[in-house]
Backbone bond lengths (Angstrom), bond angles and torsions (degrees), N, CA, C in turn:
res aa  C-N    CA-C-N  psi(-1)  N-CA   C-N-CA  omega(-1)  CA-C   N-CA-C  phi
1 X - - - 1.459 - - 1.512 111.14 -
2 X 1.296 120.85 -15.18 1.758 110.84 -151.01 1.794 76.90 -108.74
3 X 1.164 116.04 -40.16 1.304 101.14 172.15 1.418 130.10 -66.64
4 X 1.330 115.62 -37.02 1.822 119.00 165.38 1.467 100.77 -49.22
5 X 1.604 125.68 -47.95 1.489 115.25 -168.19 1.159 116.32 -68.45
6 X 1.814 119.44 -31.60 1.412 120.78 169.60 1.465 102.98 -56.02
7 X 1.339 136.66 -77.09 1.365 133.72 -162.45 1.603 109.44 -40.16
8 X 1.673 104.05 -44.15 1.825 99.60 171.26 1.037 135.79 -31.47
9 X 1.502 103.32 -53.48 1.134 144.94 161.26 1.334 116.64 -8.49
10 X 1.446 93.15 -72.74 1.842 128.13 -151.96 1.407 96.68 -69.29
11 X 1.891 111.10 -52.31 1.115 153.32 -170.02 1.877 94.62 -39.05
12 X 1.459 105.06 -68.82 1.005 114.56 -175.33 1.729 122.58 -59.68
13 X 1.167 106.28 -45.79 1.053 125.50 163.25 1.810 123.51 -31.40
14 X 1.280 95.00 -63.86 1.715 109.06 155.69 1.261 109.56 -27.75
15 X 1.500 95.20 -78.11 1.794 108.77 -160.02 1.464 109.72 -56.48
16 X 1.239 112.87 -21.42 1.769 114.62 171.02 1.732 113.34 -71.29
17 X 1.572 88.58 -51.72 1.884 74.21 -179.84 1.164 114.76 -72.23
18 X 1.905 129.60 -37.04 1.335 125.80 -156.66 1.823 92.53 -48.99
19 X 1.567 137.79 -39.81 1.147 121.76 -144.35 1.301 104.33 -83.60
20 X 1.535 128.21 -16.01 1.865 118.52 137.03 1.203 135.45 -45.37
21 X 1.526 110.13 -14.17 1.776 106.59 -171.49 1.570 106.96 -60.85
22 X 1.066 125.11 138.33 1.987 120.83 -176.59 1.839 89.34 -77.29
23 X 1.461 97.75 170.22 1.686 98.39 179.32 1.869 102.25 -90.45
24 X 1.202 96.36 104.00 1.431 129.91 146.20 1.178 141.70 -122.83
25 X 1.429 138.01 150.64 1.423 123.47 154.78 1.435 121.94 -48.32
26 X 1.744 115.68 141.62 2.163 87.29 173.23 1.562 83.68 -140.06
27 X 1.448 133.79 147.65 1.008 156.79 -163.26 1.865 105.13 -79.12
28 X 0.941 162.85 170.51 1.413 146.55 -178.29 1.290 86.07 -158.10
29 X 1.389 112.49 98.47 1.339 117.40 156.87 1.904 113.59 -152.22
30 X 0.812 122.54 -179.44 1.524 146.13 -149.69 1.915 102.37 -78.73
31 X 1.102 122.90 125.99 1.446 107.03 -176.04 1.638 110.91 -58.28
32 X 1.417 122.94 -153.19 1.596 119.00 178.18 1.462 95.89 -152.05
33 X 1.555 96.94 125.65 1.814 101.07 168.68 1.633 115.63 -54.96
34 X 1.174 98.29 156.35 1.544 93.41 -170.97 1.668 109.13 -74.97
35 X 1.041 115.89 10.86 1.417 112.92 -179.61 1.673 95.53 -86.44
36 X 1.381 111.94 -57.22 1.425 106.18 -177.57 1.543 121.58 -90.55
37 X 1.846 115.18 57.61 1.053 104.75 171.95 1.461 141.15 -73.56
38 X 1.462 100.51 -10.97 1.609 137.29 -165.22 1.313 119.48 -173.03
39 X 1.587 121.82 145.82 1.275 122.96 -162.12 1.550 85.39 -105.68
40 X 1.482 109.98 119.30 1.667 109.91 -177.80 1.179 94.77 -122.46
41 X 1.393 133.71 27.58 1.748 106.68 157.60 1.650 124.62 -87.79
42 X 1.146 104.67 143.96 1.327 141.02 -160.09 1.775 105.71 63.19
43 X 1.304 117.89 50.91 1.781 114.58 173.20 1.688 86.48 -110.02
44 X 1.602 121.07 104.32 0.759 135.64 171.60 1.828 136.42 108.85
45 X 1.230 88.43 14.10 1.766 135.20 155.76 1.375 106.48 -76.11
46 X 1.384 101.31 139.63 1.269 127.52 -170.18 1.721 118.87 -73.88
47 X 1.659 102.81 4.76 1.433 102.09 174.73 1.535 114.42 -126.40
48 X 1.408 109.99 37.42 1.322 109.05 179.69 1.799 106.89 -174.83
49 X 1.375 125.29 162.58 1.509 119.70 -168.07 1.448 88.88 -108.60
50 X 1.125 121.67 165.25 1.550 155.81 -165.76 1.426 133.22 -164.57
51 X 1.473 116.93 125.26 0.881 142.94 -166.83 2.114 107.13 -131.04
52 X 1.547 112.93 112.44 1.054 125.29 -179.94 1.734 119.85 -139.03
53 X 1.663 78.28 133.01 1.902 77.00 173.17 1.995 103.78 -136.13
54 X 1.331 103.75 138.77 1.866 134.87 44.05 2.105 85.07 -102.02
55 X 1.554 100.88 174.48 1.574 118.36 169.40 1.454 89.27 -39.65
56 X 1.327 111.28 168.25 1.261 126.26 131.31 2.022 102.31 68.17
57 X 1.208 94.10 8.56 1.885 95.38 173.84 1.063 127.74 -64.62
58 X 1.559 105.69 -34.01 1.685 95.37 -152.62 1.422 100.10 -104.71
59 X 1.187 133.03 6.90 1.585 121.40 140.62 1.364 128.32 -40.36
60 X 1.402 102.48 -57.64 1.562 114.69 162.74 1.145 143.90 -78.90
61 X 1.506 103.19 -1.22 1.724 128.07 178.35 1.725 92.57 53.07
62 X 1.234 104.23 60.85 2.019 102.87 156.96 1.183 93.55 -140.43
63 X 1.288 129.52 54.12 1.747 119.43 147.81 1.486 85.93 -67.11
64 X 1.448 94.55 158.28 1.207 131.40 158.77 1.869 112.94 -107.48
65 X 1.144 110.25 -30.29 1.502 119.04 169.66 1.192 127.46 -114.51
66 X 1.341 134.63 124.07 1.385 121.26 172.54 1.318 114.54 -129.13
67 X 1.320 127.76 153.37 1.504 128.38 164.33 1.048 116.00 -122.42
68 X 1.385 156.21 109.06 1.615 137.15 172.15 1.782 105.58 -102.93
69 X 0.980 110.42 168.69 2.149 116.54 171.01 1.476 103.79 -172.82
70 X 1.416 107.20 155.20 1.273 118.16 -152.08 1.937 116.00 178.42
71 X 1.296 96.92 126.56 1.427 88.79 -174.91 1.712 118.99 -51.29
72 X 0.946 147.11 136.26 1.409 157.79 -147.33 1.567 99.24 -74.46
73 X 1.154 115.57 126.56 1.503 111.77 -175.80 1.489 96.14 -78.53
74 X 1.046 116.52 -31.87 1.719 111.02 -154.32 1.494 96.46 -88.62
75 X 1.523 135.75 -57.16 1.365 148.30 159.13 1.579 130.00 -88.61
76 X 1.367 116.11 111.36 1.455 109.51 -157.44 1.605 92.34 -79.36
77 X 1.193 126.11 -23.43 1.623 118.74 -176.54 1.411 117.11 -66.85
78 X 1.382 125.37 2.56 1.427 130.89 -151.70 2.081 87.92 -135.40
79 X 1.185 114.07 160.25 1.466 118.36 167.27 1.855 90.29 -130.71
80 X 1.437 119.77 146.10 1.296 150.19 -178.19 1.378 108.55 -93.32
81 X 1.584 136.15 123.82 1.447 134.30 177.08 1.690 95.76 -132.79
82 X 1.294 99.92 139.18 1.419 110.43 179.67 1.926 98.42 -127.47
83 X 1.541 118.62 135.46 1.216 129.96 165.33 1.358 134.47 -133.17
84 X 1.114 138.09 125.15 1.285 123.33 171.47 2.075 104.59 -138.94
85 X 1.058 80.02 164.73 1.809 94.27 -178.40 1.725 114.34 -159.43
86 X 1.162 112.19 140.79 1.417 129.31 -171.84 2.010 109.06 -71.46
87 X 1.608 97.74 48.89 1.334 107.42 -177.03 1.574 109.63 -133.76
88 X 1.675 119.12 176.96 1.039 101.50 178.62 1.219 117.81 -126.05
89 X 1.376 125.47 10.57 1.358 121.66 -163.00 2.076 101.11 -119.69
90 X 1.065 114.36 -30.76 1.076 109.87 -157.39 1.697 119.95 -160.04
91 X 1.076 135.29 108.83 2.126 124.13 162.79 1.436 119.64 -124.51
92 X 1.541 102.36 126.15 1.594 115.91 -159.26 1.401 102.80 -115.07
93 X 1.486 109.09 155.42 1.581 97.67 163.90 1.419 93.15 -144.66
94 X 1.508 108.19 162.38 1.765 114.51 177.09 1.538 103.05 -139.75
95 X 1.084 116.01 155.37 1.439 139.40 -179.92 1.413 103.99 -98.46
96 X 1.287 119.24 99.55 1.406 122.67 -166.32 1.560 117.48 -96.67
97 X 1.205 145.57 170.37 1.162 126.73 173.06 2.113 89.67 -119.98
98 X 1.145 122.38 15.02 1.292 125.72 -177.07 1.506 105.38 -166.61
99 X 0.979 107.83 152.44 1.776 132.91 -171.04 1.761 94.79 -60.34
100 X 1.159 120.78 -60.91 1.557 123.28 173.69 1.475 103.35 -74.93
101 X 1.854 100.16 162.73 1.397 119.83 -168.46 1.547 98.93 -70.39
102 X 1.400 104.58 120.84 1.980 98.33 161.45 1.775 115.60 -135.24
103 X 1.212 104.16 -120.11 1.634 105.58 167.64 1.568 114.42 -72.52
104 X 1.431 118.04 67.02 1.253 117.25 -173.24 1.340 136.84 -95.76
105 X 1.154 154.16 136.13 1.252 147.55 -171.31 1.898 125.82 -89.56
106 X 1.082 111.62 111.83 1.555 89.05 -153.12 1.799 104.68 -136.69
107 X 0.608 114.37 131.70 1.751 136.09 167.90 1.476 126.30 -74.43
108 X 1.395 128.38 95.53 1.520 127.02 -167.01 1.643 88.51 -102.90
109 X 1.345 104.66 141.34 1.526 136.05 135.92 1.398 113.37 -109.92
110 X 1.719 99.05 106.97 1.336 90.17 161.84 1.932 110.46 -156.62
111 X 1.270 111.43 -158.66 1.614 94.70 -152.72 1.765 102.51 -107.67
112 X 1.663 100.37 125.14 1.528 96.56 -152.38 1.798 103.32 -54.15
113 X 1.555 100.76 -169.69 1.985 93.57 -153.12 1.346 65.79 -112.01
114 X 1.534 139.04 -32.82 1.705 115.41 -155.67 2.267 99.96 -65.37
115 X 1.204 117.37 99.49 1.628 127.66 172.44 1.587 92.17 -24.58
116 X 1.060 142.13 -63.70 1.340 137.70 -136.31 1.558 96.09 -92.81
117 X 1.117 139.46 0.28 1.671 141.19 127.55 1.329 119.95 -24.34
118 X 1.618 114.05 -36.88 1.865 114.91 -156.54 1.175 117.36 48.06
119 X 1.507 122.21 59.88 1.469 123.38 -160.57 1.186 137.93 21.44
120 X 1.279 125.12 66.63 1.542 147.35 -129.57 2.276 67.35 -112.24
121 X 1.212 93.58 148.91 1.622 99.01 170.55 1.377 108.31 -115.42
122 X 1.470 111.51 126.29 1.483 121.97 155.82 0.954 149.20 -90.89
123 X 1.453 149.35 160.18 1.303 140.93 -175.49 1.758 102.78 -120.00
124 X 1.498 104.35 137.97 1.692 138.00 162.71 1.145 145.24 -153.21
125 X 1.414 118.98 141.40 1.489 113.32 -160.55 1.290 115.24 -104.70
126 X 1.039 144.03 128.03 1.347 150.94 -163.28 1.555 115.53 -128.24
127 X 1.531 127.50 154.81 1.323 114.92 167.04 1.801 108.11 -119.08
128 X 1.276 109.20 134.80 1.438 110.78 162.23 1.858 121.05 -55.73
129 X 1.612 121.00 150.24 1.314 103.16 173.56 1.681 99.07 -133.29
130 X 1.188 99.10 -176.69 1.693 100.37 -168.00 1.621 102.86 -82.50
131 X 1.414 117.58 -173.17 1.536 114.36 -165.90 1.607 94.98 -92.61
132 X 1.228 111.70 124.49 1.539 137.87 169.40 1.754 120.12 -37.23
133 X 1.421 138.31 110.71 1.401 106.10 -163.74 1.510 100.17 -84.84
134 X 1.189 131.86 1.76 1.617 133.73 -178.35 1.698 90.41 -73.09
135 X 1.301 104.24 -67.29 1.858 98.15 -172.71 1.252 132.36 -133.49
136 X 1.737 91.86 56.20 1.818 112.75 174.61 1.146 107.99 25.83
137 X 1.407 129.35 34.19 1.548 119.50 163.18 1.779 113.54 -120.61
138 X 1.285 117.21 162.53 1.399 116.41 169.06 1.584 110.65 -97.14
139 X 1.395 116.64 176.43 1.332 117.58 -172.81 1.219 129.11 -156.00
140 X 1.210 119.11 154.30 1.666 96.17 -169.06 1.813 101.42 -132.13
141 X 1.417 125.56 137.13 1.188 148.72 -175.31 1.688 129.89 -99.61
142 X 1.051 129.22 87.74 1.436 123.04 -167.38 1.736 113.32 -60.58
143 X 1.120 136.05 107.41 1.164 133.67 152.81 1.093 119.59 10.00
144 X 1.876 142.11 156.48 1.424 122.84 153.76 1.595 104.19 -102.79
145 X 1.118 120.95 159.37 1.010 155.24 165.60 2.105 120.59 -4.65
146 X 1.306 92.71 -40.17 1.109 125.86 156.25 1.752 133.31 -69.19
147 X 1.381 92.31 -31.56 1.439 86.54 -176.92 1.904 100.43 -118.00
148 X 1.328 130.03 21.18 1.265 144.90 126.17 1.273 131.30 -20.43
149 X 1.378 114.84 11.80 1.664 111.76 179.05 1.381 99.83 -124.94
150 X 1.714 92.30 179.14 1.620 94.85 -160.07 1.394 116.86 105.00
151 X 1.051 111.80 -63.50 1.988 112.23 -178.90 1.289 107.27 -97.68
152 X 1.043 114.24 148.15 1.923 130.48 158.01 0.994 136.17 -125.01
153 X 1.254 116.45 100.84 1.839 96.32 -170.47 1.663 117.86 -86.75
154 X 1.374 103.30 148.42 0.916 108.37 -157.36 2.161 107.61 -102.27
155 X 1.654 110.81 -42.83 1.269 92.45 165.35 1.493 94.72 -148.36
156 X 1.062 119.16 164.00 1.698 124.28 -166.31 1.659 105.80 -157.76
157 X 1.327 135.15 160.92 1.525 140.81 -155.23 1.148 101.95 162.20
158 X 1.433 93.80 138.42 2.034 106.00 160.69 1.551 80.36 -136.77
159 X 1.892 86.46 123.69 1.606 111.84 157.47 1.480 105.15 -151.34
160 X 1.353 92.99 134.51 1.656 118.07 144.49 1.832 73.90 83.68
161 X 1.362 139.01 26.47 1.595 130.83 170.56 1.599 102.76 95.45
162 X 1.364 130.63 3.06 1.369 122.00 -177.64 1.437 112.96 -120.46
163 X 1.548 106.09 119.72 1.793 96.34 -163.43 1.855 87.78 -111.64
164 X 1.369 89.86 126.61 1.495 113.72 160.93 1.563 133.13 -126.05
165 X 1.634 121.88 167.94 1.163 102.10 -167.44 1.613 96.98 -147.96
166 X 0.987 133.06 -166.45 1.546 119.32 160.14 2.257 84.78 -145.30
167 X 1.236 118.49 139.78 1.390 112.96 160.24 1.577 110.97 -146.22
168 X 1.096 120.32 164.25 1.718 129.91 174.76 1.599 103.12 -128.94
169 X 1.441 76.41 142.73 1.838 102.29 -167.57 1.536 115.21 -131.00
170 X 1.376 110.22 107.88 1.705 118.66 -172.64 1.487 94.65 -27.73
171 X 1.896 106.41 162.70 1.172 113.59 -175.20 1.821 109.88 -80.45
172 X 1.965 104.47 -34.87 0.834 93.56 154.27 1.248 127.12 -143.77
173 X 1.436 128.33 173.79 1.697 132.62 -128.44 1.655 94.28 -168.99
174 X 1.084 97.52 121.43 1.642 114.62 152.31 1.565 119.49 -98.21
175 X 1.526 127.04 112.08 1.284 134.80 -169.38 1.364 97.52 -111.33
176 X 1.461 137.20 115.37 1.575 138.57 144.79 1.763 100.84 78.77
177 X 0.957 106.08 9.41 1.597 119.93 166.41 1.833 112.11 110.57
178 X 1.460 100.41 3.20 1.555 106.16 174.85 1.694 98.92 -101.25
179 X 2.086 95.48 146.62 1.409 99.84 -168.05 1.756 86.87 -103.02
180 X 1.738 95.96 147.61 1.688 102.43 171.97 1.432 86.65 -114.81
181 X 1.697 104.45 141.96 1.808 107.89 136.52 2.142 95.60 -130.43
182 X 1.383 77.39 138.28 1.310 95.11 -158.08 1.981 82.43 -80.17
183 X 1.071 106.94 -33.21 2.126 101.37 -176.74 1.108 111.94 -57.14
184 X 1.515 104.50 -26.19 1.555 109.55 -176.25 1.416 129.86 -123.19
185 X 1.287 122.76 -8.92 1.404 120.97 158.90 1.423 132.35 -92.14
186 X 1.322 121.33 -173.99 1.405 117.17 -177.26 1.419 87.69 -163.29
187 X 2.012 82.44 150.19 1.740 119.89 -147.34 1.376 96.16 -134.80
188 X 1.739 116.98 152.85 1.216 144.35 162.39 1.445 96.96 -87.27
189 X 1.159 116.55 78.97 2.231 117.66 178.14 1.390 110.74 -57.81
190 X 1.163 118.92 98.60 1.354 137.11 165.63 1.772 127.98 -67.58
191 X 1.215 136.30 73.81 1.350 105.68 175.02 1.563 108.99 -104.52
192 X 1.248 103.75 173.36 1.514 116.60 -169.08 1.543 100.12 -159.79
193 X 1.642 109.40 158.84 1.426 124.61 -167.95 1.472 109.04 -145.61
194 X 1.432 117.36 171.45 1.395 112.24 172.07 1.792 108.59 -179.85
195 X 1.224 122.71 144.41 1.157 120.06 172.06 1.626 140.21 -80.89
196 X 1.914 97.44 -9.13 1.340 110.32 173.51 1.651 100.08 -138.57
197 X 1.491 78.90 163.00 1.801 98.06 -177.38 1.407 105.83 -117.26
198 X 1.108 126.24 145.67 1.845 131.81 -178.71 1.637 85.78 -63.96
199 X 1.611 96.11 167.87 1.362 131.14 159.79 1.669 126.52 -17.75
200 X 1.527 89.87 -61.11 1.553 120.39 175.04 1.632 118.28 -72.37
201 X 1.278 115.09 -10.91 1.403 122.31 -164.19 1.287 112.67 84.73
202 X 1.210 122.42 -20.72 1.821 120.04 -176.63 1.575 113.43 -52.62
203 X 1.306 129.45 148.13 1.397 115.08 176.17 1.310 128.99 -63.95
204 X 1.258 124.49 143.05 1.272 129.02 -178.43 1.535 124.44 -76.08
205 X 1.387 120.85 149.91 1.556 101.82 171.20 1.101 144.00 -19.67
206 X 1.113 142.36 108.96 1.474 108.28 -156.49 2.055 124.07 -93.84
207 X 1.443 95.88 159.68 1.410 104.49 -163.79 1.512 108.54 -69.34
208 X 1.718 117.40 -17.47 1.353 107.70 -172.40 2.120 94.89 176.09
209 X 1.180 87.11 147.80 1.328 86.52 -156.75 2.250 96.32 -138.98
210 X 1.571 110.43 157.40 1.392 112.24 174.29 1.449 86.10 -139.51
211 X 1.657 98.55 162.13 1.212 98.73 175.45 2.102 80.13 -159.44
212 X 1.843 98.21 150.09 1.312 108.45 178.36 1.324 111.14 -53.90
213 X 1.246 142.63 -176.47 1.226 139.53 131.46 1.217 148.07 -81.15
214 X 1.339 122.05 -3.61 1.330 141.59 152.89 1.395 89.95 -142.38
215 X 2.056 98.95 -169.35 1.420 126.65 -159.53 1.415 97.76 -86.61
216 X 1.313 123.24 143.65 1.464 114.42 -173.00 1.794 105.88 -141.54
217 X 1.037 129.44 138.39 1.420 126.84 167.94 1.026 89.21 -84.58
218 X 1.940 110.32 144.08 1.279 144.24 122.17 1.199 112.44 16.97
219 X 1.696 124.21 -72.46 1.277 129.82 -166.81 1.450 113.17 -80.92
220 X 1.513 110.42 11.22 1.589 93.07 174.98 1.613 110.64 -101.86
221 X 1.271 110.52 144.88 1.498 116.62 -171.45 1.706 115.85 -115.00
222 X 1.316 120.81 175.69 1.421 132.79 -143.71 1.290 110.23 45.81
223 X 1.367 101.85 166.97 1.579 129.62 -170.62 1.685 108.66 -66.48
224 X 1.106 106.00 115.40 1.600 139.23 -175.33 1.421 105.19 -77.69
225 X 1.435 92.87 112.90 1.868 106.09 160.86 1.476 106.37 -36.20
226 X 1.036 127.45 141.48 1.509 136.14 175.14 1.644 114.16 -169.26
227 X 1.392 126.00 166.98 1.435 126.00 178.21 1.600 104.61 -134.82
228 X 1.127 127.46 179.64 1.580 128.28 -143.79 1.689 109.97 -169.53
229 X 1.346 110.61 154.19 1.318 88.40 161.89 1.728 90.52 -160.55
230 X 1.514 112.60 146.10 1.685 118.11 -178.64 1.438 96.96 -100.78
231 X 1.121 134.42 124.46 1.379 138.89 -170.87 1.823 94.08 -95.39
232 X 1.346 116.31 147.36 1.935 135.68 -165.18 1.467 83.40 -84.61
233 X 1.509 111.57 155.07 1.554 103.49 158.53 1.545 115.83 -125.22
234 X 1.116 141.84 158.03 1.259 134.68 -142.51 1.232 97.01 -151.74
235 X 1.607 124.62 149.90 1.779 118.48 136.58 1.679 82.06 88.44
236 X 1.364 101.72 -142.18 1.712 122.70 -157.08 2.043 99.08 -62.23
237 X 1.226 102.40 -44.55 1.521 117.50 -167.62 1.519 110.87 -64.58
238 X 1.846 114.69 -28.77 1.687 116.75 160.06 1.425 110.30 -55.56
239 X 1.660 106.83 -57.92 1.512 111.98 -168.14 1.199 102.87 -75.91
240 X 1.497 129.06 12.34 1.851 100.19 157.81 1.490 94.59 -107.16
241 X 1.232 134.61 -13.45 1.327 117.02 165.59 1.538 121.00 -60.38
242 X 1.488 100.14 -32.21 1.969 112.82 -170.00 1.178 99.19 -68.40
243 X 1.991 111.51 -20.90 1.917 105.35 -177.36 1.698 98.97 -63.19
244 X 1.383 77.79 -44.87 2.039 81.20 -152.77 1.401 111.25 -53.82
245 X 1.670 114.69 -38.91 1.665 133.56 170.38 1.822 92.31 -34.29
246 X 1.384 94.94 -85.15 1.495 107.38 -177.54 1.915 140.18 -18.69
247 X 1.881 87.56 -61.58 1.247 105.81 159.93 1.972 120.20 -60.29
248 X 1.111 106.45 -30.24 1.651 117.79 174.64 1.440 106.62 -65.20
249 X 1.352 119.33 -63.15 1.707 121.15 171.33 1.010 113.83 -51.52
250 X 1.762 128.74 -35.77 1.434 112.43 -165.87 1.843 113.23 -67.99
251 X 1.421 106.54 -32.28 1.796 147.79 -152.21 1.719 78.70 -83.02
252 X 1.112 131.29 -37.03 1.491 126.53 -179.36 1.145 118.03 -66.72
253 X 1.679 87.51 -64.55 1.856 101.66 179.34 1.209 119.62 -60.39
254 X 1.569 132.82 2.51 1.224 133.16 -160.79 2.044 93.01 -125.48
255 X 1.385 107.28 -32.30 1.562 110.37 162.76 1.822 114.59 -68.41
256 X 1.420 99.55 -27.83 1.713 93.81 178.20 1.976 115.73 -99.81
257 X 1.064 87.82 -8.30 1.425 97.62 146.51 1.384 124.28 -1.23
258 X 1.687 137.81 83.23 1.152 121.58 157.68 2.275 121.94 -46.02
259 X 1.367 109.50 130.96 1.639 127.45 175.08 1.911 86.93 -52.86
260 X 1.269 104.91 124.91 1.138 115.49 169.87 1.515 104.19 -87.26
């Protein structure tokens, strides 16, 4: 009994914060020990470029962000990108022609919104745009349906709070009327993460973001100088974390459970 009343408890507890959550999609899954915040093997191997945040992570395997790319072992016409991040809704990366978001080209993995998926992960391409002078903000636009080719993903998962994906992306690609060849240009590598998705499914602000430090081709390998930043969360965005806290303790207390 004292344990059913604790879980009530907890139970209740939920239902108080969920009615702060702002209207977004939010992913419902399990937090991640800090050991498995990111899958960082080979991010900083000599056969592929890398991009990691915080500095200094992947010694200790606690990125929270990762990006890797790499000419395609299996198809040389294609380059290979692998991502994961200690989030649950979503990890993007864009090929920037500048350190800030502008006309950018960008690749989402993130976890489809239809529930009856079981967070099945998807892939979409989107372009970044420059900051708006109506409302000093930048913005980002999902592709239609039609202009969806080019990338494939190949495997994608959210476990234990860490959504990763692996996809390949022709070498070359026309995005929104700009031509990429990935053999031959060079990019400001952007990734970014986040735990909720807007209304629409589009990605949400994001929770924390790396970016290279200069322009880098494709073909350059080891782990890339870059800078980062984890954005605080405040207001409605604590209390959907305090759900998830909550829901985690209750899922305990109900595993430590004395056999009635």
């Amino acid at each position: 009994m004292e344990v059913g009343a604790h879980v009530a408890a907890l139970v209740m507890a939920v239902l108080g914060l969920a009615c702060l959550v702002p209207s977004v999609l939010t992913a419902n899954v399990r937090a991640a020990d800090a050991s498995a915040y990111a899958v960082v093997d080979g991010c900083g191997s000599q056969d592929r470029l890398c991009v990691a945040y915080p500095t200094g992570c992947t010694a200790a395997s606690t990125c929270t962000l990762v990006v890797t790319a790499r000419q395609d072992p299996d198809d040389a016409t294609k380059y290979r990108f692998e991502m994961a991040a200690k989030y649950t809704a979503y990890v993007a990366v864009a090929l920037a022609k500048a350190g800030t978001m502008g006309n950018d080209s960008v690749v989402e993995c993130m976890v489809d919104p239809d529930p009856k998926q079981n967070n099945k992960v998807v892939l979409f391409q989107s372009v970044n745009s420059d900051r708006k002078p109506q409302t000093k903000r930048r913005g980002n636009t999902r592709l239609g349906p039609e202009a969806q080719v080019g990338v494939s993903l190949k495997t994608g998962a959210i476990v234990n709070g860490v959504v990763s994906c692996t996809f390949t992306r022709d070498q070359r690609t026309t995005v929104n009327g700009t031509d990429y060849d990935l053999a031959t240009g060079s990019w400001y590598i952007q990734g970014a993460a986040g735990s909720r998705l807007n209304a629409d499914s589009s990605i949400h602000h994001h929770d924390e973001y790396v970016v290279s430090s200069q322009s880098v081709r494709l073909s350059a390998v080891g782990l890339q100088d870059s800078y980062g930043e984890r954005k605080q969360h405040s207001g409605a965005a604590a209390a959907a974390g305090g759900a998830a806290l909550v829901i985690a303790l209750a899922a305990l207390s109900l595993q430590s459970a004395p056999a009635l």
